[in-house]
LOZAZA-68369 format. One record per residue (C-alpha): x, y, z; residue number from 0. Coordinates in pm, 1 decimal. Layout:
BEGIN
X:Y:Z:NUM
...
! end
This chain:
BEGIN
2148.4:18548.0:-6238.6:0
1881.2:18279.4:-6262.8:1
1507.7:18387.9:-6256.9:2
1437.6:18226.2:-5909.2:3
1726.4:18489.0:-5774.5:4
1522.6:18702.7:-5655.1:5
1269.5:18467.3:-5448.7:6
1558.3:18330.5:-5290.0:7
1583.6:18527.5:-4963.2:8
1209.3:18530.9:-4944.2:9
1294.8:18115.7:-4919.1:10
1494.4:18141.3:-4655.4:11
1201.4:18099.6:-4377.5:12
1199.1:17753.4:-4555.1:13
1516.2:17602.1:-4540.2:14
1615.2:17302.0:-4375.3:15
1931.3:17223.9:-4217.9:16
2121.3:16923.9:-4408.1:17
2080.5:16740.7:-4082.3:18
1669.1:16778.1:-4059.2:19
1699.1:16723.6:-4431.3:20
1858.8:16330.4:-4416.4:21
1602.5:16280.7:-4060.0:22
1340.7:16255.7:-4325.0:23
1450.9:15957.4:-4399.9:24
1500.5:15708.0:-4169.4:25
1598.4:15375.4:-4390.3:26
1989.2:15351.0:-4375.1:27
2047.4:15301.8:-4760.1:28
1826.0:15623.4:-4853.1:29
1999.3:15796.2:-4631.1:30
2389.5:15696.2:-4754.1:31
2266.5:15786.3:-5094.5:32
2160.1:16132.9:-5006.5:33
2508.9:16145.4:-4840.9:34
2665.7:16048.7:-5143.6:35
2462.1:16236.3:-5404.1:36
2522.2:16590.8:-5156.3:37
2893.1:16560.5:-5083.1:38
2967.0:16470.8:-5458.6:39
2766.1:16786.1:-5529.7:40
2938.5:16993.5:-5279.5:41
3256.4:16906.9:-5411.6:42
3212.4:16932.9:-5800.6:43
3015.4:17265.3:-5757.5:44
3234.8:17502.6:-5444.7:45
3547.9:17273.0:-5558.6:46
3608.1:17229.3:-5202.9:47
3714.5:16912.1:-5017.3:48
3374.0:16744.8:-4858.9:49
3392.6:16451.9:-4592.6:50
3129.5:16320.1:-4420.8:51
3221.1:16520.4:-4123.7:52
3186.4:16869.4:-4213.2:53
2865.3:16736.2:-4492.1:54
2617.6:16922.7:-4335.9:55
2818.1:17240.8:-4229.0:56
2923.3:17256.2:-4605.7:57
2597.9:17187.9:-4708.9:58
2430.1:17454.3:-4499.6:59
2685.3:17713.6:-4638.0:60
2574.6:17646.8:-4982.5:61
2207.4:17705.0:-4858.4:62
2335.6:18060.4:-4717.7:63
2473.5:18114.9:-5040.1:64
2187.9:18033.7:-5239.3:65
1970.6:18257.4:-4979.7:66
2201.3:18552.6:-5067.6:67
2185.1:18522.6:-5444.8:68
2534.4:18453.9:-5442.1:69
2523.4:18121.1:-5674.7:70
2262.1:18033.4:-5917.7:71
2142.6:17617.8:-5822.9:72
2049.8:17560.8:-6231.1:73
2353.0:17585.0:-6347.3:74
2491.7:17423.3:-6034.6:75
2309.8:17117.9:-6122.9:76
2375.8:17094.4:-6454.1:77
2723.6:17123.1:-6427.3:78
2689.9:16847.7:-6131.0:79
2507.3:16605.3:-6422.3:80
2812.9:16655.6:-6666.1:81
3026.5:16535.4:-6401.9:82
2798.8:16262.4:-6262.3:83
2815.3:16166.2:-6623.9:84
3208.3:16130.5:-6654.2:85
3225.2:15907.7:-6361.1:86
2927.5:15739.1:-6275.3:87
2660.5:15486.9:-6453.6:88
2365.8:15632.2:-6591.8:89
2111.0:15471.2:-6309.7:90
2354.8:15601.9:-6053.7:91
2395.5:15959.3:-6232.3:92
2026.9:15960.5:-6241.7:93
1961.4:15908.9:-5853.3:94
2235.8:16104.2:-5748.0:95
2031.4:16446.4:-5944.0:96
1738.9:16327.0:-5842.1:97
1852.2:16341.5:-5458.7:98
2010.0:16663.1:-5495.3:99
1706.7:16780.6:-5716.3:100
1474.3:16698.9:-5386.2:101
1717.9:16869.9:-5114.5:102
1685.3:17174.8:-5289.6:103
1352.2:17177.0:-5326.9:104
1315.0:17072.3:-4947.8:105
1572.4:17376.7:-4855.9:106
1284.1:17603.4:-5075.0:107
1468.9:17606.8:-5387.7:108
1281.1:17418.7:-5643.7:109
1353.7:17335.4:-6005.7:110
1082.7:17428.1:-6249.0:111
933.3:17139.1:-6451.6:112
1103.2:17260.8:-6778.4:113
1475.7:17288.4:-6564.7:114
1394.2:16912.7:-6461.4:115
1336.9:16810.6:-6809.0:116
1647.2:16975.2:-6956.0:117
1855.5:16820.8:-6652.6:118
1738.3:16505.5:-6702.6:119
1798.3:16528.7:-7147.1:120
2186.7:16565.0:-7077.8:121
2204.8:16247.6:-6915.7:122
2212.2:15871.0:-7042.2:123
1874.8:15727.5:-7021.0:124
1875.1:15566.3:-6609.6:125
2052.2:15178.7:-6695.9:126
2309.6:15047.5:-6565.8:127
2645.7:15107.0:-6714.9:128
2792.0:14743.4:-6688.0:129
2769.5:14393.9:-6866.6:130
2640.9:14119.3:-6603.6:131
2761.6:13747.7:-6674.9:132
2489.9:13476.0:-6751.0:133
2438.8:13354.0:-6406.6:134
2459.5:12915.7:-6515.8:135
2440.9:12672.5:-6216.6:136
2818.9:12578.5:-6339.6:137
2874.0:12962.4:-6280.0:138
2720.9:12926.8:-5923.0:139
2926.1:12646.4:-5832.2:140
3263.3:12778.7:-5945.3:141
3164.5:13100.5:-5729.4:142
3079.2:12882.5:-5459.3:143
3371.9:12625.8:-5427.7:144
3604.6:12995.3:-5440.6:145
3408.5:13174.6:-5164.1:146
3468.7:13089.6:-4775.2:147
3263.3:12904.2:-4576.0:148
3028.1:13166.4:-4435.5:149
2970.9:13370.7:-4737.5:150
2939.6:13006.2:-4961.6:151
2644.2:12934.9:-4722.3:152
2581.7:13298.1:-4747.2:153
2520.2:13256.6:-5134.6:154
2304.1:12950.1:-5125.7:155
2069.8:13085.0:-4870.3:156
2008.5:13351.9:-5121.5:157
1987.6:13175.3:-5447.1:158
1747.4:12957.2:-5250.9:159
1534.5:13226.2:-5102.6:160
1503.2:13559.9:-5332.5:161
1595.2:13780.7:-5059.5:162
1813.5:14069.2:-5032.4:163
2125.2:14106.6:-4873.1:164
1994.2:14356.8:-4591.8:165
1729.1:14158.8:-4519.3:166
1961.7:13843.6:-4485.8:167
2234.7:14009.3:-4297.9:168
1976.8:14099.2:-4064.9:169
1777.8:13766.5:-3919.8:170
1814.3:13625.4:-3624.9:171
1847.3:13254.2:-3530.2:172
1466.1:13239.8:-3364.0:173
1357.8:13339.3:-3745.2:174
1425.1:12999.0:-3856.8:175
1193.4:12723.3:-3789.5:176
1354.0:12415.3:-3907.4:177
1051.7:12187.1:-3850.5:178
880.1:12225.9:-4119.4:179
849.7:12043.9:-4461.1:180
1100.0:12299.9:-4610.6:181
1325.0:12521.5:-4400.2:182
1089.9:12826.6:-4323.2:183
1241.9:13204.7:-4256.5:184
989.3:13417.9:-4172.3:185
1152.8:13791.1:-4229.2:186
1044.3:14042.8:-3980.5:187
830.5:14360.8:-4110.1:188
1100.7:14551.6:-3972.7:189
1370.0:14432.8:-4157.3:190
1219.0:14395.8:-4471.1:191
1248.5:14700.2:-4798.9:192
830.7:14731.6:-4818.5:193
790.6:14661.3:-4436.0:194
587.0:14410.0:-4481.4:195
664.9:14052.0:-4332.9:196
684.9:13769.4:-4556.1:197
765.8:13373.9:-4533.9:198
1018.7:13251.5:-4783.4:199
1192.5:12896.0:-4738.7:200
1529.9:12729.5:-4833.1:201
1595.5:12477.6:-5046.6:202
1750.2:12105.3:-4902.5:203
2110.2:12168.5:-5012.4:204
2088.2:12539.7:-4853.8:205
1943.4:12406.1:-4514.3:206
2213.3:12150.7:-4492.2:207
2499.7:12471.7:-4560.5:208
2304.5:12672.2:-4297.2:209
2306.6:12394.3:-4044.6:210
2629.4:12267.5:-4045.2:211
2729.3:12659.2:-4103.6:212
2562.8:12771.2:-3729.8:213
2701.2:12422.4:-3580.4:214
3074.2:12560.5:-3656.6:215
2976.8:12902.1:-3503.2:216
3159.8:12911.0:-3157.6:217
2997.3:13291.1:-3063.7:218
2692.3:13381.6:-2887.9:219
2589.3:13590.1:-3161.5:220
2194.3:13578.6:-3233.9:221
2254.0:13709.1:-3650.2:222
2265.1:13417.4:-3850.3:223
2505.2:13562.9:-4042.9:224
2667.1:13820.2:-3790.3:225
2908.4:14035.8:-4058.3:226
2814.4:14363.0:-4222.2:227
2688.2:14398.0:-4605.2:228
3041.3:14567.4:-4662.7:229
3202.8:14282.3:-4565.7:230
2990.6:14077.2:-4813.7:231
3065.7:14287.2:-5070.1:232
3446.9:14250.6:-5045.6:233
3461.4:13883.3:-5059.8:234
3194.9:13843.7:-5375.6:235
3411.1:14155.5:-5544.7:236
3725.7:13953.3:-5429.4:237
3635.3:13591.7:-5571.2:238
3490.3:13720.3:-5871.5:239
3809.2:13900.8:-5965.6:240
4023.9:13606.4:-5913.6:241
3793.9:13402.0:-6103.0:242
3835.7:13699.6:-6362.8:243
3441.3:13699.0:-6367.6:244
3451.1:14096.6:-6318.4:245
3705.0:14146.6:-6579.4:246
3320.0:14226.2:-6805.9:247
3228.7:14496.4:-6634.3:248
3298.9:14874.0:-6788.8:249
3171.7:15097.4:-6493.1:250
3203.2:15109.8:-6124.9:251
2962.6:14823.4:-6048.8:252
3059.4:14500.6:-6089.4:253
2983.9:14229.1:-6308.4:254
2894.1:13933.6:-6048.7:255
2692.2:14117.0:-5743.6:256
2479.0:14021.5:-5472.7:257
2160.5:14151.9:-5635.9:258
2199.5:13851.8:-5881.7:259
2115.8:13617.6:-5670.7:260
1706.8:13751.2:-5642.2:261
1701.2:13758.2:-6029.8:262
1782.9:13451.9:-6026.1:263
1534.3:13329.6:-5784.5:264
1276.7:13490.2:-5962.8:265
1394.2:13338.7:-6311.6:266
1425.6:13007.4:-6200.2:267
1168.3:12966.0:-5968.7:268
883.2:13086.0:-6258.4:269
1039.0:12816.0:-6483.4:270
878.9:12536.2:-6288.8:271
564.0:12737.6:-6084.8:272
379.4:13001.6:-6032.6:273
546.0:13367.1:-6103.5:274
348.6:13561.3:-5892.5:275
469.5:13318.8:-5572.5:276
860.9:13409.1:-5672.3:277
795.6:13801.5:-5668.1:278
601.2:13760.2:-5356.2:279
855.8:13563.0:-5217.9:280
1114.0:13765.8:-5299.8:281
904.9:14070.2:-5176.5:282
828.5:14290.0:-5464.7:283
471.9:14325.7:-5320.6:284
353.3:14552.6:-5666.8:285
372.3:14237.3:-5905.8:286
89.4:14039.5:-5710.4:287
-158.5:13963.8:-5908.4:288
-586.6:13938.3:-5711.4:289
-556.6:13562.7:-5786.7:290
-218.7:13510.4:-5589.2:291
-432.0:13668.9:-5271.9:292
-633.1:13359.6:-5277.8:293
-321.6:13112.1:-5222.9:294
-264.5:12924.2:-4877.0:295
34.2:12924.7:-4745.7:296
31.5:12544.3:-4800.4:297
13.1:12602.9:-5143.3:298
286.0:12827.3:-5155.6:299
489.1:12559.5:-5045.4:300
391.7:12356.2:-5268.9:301
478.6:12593.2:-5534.5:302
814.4:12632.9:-5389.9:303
888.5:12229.2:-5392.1:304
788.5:12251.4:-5756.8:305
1072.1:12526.6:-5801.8:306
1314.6:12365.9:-5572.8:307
1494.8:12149.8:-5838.9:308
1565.5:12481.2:-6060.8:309
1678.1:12679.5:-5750.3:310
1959.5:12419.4:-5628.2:311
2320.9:12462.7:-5806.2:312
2486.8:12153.4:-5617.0:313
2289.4:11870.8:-5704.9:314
2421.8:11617.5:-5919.6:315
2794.6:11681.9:-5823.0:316
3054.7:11425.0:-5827.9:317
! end
């Protein structure tokens, strides 16, 4: 039995509930990925059928277990990261321990240091498992011309922008201000991954989707884009596989994603300004450098016109 056997009912003062466990965390996407991470474990180690009904009751068994000696969580685990790896890419496999990793430790059974270590050796080093496509503005446009009308508009609001999808799915219509030189979103703290509020703008050709986009709209709807990230997903996964775009990838994730769309932002927008504005921009708040604290906002803009030309995928069409 393993070593920590014998603490284990002296734990048992410590445990959470699976339920207090995921309140934690209150962003939505952690959350889902605990969810995922523990019912995949459930499964592979008590071989019994999970769902995310009976998670936390099945979850909270295994705990009792545990507390009663009855199963030893090492070798749990590492036959959990065998599996992970016979299914799952390597960054997934990765988070999906990690999670599980930090719920035991939270339920008072942690891994030592040296158990972490040989965990983490049997699995592939933490990239992703798939072969993205060379996003090219010809690329873009194919996707583009293939998509419907609201997730076309959609796409250019994010090539145009650098931000994510949640963030997207989630403004309203009084987050636009339209009077300005350049469109102007400004993305509420709320919304946002770092929960911090940012400006970012759209480029001419994305404006003119957006507009004549919410003119169509018959619903009373304040979203600008009033469909779930789910539903996004299945028309990008969709189009690319007609367009036999996905027909590169080797894993679960596809070739042609969402995600794309802020490295491209970010790629293109350094080729013709400032680097620091795009990752700002896009919100990865860490890459700021103590100079880019001294720009205006006016010269942020400015930086963005400069970028503009690189960031558009439909000028020059016949």
């Amino acid at each position: 039995m393993h070593k920590k056997a014998e603490k284990q009912k002296t734990t048992a003062q410590k445990t959470l509930t699976t339920k207090q466990f995921l309140s934690l965390y209150p962003n939505k996407k952690t959350q889902a990925n605990y969810q995922l991470a523990l019912k995949h474990y459930i499964r592979i180690t008590t071989e019994q059928t999970v769902s995310s009904k009976n998670l936390n009751t099945a979850c909270d068994r295994y705990i009792e277990e545990l507390t009663a000696g009855n199963r030893n969580y090492y070798l749990d685990c590492k036959t959990y990261g065998q599996k992970l790896c016979e299914t799952y890419s390597p960054t997934t496999a990765n988070l999906y321990l990690r999670c599980v990793c930090l719920w035991l430790e939270e339920c008072g059974f942690p891994l030592t240091k040296r158990e972490r270590q040989r965990l983490t050796a049997q699995l592939p080093p933490p990239k992703p498992k798939k072969c993205e496509i060379e996003l090219k503005r010809k690329t873009l446009r194919i996707i583009y011309d293939a998509l419907p009308k609201h997730m076309g508009t959609l796409l250019l609001v994010l090539l145009a922008s650098g931000m994510r999808l949640g963030e997207t799915l989630q403004l309203r219509k009084s987050d636009l201000r339209w009077e300005e030189e350049r469109t102007e979103i400004s993305i509420p703290a709320e919304i946002t991954k770092t929960k911090t509020a940012r400006t970012t703008y759209l480029t001419e050709e994305a404006s003119e989707a957006l507009l004549d986009y919410l003119r169509t709209r018959t619903d009373s709807n304040e979203r600008i884009f009033p469909f779930s990230a789910e539903s996004a997903q299945y028309y990008l996964r969709k189009t690319a596989k007609q367009l036999g775009l996905n027909a590169q990838s080797e894993g679960r994730t596809p070739a042609v994603h969402w995600h794309m769309t802020r490295k491209w932002f970010i790629s293109r927008f350094s080729l013709a300004a400032n680097k620091d504005v795009a990752e700002h921009i896009a919100g990865h708040e860490g890459y700021l450098s103590i100079s880019y604290r001294r720009y205006t906002k006016k010269q942020i803009l400015k930086e963005y016109i400069k970028a503009e030309k690189k960031l558009s995928i439909l000028k020059g069409r016949e």
